[in-house]
N, CA, C and O atoms as a Maestro MAE file, in Angstrom:
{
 s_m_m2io_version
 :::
 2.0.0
}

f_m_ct {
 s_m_title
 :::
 protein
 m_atom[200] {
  # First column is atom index #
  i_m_mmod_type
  r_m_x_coord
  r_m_y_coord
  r_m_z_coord
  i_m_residue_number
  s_m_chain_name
  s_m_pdb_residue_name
  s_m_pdb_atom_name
  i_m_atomic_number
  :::
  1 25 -6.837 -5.443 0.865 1 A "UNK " " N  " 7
  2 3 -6.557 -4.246 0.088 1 A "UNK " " CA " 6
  3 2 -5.176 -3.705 0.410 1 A "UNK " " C  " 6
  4 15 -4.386 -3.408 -0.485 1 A "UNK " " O  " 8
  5 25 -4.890 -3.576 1.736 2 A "UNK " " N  " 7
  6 3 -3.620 -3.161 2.212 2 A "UNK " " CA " 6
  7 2 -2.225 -3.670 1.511 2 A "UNK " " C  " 6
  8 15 -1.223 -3.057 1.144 2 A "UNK " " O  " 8
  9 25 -2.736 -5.587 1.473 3 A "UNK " " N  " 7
  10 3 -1.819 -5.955 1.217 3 A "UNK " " CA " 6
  11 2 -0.945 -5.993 -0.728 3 A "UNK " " C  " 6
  12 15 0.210 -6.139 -1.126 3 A "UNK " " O  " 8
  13 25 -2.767 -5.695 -1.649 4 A "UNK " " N  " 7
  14 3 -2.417 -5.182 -2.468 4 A "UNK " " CA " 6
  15 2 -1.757 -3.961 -3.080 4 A "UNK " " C  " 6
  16 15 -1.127 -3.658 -4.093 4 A "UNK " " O  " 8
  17 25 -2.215 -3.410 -1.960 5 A "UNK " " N  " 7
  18 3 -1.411 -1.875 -2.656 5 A "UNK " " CA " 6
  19 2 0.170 -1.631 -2.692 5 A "UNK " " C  " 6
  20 15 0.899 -1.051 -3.498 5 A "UNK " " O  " 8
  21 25 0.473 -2.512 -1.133 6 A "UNK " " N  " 7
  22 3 2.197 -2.657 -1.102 6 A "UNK " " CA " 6
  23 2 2.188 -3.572 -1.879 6 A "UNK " " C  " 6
  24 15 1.729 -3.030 -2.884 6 A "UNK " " O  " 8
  25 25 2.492 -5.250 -2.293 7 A "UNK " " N  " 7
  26 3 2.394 -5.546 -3.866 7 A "UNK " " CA " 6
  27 2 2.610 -4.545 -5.266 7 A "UNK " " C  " 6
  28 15 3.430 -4.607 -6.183 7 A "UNK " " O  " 8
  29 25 1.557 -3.668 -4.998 8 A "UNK " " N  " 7
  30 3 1.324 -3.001 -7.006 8 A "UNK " " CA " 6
  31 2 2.477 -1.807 -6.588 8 A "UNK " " C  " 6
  32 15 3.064 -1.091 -7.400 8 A "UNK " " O  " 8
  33 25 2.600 -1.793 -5.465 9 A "UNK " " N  " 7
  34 3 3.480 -0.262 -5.269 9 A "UNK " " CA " 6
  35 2 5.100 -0.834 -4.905 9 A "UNK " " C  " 6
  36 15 5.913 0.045 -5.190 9 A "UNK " " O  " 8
  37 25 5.716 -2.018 -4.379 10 A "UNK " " N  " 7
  38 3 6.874 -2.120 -4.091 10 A "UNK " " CA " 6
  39 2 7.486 -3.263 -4.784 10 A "UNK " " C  " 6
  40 15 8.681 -3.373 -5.056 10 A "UNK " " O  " 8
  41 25 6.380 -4.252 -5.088 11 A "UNK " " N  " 7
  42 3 6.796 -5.845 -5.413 11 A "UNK " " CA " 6
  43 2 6.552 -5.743 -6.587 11 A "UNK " " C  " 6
  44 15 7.421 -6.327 -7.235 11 A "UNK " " O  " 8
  45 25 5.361 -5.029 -7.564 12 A "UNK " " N  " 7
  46 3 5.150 -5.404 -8.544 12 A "UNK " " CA " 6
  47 2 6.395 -4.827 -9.841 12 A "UNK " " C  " 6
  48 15 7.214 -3.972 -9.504 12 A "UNK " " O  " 8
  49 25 6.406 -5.310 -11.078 13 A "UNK " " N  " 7
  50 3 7.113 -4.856 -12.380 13 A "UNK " " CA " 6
  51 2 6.481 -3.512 -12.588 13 A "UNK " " C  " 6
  52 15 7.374 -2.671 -12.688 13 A "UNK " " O  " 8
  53 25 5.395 -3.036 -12.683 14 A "UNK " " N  " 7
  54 3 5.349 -2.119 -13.155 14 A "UNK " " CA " 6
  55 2 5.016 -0.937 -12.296 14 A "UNK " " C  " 6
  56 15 4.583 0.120 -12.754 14 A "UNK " " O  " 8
  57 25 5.270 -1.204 -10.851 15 A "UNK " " N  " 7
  58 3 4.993 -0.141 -9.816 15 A "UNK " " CA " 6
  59 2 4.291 0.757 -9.701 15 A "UNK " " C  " 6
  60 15 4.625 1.876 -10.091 15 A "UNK " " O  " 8
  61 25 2.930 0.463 -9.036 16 A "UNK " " N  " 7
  62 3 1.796 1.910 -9.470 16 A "UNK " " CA " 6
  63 2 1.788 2.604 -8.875 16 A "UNK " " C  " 6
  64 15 2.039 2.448 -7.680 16 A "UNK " " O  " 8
  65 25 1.517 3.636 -9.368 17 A "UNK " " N  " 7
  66 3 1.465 4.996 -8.502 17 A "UNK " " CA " 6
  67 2 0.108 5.282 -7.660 17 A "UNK " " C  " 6
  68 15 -0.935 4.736 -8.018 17 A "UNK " " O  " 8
  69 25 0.135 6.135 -6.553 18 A "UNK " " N  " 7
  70 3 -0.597 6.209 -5.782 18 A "UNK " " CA " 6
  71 2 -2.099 6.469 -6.519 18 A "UNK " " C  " 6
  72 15 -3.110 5.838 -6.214 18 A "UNK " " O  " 8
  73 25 -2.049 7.321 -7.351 19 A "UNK " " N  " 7
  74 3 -3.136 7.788 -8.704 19 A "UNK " " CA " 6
  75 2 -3.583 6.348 -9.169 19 A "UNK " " C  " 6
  76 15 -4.767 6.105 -8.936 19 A "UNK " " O  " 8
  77 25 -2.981 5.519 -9.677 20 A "UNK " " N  " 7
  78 3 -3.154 4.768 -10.514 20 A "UNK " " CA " 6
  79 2 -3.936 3.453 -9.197 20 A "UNK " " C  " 6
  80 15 -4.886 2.793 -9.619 20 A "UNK " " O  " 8
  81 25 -3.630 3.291 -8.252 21 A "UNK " " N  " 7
  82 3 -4.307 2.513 -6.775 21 A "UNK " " CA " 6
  83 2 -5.527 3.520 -6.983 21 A "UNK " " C  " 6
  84 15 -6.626 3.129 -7.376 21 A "UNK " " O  " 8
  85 25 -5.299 4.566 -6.750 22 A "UNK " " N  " 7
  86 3 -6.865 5.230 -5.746 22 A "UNK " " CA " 6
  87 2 -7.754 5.131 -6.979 22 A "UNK " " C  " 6
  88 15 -8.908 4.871 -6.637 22 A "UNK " " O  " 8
  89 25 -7.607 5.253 -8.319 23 A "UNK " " N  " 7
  90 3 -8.568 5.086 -9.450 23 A "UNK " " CA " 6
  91 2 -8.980 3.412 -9.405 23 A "UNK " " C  " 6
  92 15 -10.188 3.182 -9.480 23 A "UNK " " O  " 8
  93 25 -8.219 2.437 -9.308 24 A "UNK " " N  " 7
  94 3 -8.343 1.161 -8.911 24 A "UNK " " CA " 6
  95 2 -9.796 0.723 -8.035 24 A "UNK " " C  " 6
  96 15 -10.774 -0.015 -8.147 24 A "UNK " " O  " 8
  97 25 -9.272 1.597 -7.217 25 A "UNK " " N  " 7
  98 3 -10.378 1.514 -5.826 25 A "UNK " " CA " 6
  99 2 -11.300 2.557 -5.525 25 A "UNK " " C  " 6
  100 15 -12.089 2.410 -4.592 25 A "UNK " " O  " 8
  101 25 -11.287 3.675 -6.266 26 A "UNK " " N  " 7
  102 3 -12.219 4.987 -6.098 26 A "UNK " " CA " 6
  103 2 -12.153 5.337 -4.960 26 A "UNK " " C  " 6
  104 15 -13.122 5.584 -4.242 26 A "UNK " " O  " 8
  105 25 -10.448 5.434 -4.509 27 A "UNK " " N  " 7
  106 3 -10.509 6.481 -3.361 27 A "UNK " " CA " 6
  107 2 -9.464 7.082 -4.061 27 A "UNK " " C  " 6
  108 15 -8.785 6.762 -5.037 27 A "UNK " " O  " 8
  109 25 -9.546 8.636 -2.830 28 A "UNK " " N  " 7
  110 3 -8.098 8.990 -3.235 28 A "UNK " " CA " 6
  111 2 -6.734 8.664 -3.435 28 A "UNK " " C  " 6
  112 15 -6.513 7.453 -3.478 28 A "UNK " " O  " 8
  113 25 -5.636 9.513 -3.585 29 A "UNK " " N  " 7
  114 3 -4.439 9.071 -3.800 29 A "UNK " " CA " 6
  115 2 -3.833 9.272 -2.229 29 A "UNK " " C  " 6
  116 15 -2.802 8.725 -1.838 29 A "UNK " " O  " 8
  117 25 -4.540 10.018 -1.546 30 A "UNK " " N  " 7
  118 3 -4.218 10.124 -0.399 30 A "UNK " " CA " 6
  119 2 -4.371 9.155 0.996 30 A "UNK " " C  " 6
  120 15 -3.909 9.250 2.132 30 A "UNK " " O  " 8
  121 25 -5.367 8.060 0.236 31 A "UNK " " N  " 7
  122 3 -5.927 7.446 1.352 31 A "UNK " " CA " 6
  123 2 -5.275 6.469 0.917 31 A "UNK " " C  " 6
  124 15 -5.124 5.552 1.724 31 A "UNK " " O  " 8
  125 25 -4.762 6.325 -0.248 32 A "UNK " " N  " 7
  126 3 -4.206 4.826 -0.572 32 A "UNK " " CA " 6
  127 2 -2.659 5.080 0.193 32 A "UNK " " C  " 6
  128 15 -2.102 4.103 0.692 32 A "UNK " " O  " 8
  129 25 -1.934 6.592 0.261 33 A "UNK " " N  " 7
  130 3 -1.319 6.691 1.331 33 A "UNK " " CA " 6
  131 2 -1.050 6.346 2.092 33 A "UNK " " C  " 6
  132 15 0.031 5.871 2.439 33 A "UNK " " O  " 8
  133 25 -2.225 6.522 2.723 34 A "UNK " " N  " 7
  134 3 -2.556 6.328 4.423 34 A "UNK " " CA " 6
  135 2 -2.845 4.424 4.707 34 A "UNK " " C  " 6
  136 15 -2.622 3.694 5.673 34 A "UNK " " O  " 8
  137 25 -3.416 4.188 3.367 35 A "UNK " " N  " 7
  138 3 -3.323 2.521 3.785 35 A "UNK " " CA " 6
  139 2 -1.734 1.687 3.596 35 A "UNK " " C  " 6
  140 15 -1.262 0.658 4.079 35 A "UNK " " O  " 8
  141 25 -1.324 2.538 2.812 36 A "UNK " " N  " 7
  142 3 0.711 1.685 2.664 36 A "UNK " " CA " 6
  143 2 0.870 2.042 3.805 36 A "UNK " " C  " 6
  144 15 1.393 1.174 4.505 36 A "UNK " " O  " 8
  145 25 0.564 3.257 4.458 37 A "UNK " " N  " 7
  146 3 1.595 3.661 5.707 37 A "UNK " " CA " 6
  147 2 1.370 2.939 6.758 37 A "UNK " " C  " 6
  148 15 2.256 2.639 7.558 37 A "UNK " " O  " 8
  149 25 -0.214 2.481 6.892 38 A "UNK " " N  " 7
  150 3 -1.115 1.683 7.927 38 A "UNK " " CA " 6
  151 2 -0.326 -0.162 7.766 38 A "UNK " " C  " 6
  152 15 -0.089 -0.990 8.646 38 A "UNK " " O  " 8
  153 25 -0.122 -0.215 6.278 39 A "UNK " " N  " 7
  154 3 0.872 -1.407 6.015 39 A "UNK " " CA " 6
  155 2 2.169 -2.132 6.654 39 A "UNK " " C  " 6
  156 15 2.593 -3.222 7.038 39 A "UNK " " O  " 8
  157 25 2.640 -0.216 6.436 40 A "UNK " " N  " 7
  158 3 4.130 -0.776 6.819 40 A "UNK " " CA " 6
  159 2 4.439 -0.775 8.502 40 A "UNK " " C  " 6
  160 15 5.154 -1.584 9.094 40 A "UNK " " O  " 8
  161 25 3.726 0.313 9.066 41 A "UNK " " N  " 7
  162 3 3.266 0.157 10.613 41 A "UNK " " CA " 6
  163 2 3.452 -1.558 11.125 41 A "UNK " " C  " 6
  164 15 4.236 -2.056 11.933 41 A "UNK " " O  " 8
  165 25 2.258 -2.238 10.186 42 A "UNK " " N  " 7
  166 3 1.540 -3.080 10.882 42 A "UNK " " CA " 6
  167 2 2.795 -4.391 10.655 42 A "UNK " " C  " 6
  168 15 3.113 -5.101 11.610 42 A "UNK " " O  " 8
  169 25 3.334 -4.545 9.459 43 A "UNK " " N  " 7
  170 3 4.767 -5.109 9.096 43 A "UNK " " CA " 6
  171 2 5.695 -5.334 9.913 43 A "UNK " " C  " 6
  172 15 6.082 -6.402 10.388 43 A "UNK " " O  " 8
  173 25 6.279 -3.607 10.172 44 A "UNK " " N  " 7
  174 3 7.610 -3.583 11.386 44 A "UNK " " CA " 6
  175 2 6.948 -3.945 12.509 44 A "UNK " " C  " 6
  176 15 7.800 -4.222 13.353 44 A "UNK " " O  " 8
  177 25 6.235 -4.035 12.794 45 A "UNK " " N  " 7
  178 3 5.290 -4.281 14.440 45 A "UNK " " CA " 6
  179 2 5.902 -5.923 14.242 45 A "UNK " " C  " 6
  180 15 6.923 -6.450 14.683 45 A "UNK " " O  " 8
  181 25 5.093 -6.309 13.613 46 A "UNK " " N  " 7
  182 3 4.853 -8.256 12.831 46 A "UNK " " CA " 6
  183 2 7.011 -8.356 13.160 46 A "UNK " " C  " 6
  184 15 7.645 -8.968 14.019 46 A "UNK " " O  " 8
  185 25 7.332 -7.729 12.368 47 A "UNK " " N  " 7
  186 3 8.418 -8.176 11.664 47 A "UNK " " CA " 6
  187 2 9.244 -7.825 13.519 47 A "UNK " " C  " 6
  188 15 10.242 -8.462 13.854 47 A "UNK " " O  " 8
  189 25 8.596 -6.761 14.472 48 A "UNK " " N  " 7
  190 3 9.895 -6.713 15.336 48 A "UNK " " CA " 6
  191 2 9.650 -8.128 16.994 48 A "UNK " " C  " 6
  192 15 10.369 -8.482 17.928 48 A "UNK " " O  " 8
  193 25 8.372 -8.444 16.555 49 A "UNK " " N  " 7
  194 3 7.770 -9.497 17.513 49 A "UNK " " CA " 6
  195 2 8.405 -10.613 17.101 49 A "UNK " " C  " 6
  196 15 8.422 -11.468 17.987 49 A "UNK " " O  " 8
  197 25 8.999 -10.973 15.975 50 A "UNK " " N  " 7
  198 3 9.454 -12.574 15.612 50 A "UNK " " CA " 6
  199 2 10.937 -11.880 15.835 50 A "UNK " " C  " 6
  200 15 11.959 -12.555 15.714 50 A "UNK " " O  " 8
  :::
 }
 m_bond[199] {
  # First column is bond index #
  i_m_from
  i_m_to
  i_m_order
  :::
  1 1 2 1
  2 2 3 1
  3 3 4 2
  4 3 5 1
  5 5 6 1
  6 6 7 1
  7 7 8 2
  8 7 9 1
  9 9 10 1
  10 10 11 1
  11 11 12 2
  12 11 13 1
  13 13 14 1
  14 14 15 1
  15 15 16 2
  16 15 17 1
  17 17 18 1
  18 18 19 1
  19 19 20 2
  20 19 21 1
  21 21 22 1
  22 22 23 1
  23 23 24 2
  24 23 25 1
  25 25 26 1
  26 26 27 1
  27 27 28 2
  28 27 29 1
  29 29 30 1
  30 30 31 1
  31 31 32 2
  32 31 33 1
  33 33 34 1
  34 34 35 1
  35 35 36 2
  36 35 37 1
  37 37 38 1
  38 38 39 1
  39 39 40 2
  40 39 41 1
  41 41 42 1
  42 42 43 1
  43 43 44 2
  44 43 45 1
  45 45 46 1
  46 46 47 1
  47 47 48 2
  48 47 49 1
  49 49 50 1
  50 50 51 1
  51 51 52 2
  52 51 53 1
  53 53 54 1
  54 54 55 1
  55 55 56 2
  56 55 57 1
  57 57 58 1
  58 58 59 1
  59 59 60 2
  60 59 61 1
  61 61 62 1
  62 62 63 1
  63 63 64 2
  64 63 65 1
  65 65 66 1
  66 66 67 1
  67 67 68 2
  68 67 69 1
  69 69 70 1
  70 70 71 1
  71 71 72 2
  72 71 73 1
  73 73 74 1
  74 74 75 1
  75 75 76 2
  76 75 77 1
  77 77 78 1
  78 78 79 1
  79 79 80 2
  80 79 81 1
  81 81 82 1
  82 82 83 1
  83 83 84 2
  84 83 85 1
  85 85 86 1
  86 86 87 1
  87 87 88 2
  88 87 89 1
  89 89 90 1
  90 90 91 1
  91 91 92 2
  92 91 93 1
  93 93 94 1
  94 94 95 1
  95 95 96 2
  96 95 97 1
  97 97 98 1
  98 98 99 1
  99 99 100 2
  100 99 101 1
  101 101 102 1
  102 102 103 1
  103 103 104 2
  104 103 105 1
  105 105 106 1
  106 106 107 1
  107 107 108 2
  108 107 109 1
  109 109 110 1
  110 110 111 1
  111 111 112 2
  112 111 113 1
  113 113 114 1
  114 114 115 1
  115 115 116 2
  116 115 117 1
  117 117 118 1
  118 118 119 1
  119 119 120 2
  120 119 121 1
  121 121 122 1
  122 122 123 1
  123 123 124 2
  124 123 125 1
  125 125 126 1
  126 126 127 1
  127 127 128 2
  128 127 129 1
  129 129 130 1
  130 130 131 1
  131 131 132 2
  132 131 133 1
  133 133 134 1
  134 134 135 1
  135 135 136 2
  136 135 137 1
  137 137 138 1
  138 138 139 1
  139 139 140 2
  140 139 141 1
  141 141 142 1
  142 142 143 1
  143 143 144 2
  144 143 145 1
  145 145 146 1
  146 146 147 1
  147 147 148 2
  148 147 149 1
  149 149 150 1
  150 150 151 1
  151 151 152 2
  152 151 153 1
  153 153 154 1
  154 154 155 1
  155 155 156 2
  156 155 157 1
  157 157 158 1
  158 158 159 1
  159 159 160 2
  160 159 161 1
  161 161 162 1
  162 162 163 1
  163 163 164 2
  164 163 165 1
  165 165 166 1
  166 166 167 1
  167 167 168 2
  168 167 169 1
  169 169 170 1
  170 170 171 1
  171 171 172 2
  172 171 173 1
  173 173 174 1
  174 174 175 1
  175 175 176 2
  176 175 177 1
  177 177 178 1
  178 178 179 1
  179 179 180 2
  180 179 181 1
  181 181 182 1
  182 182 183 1
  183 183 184 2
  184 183 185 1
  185 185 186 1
  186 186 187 1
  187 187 188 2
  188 187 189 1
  189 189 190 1
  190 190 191 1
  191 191 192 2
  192 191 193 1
  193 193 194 1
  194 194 195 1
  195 195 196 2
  196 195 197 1
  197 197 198 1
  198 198 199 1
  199 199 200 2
  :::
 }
}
């Protein structure tokens, strides 16, 4: 899920909005938030070990 939401929100053409994820998934717009942010955390971590 994580990895979809950065996808539809940074990679994709038509860039969705946080609204448009949390209706996706029937959570909020806030938690889909909290899962990009949990994303990009987990990324720079990944990305500062190599």
């Amino acid at each position: 899920r994580s990895r979809d939401v950065i996808e539809q929100r940074w990679l994709g053409d038509g860039k969705s909005t946080l609204h448009d994820l949390a209706e996706k998934y029937g959570v909020s717009a806030e938690r889909i938030r909290q899962i990009e942010k949990a994303a990009f955390r987990k990324l720079k971590s990944a990305m500062a070990v190599a």
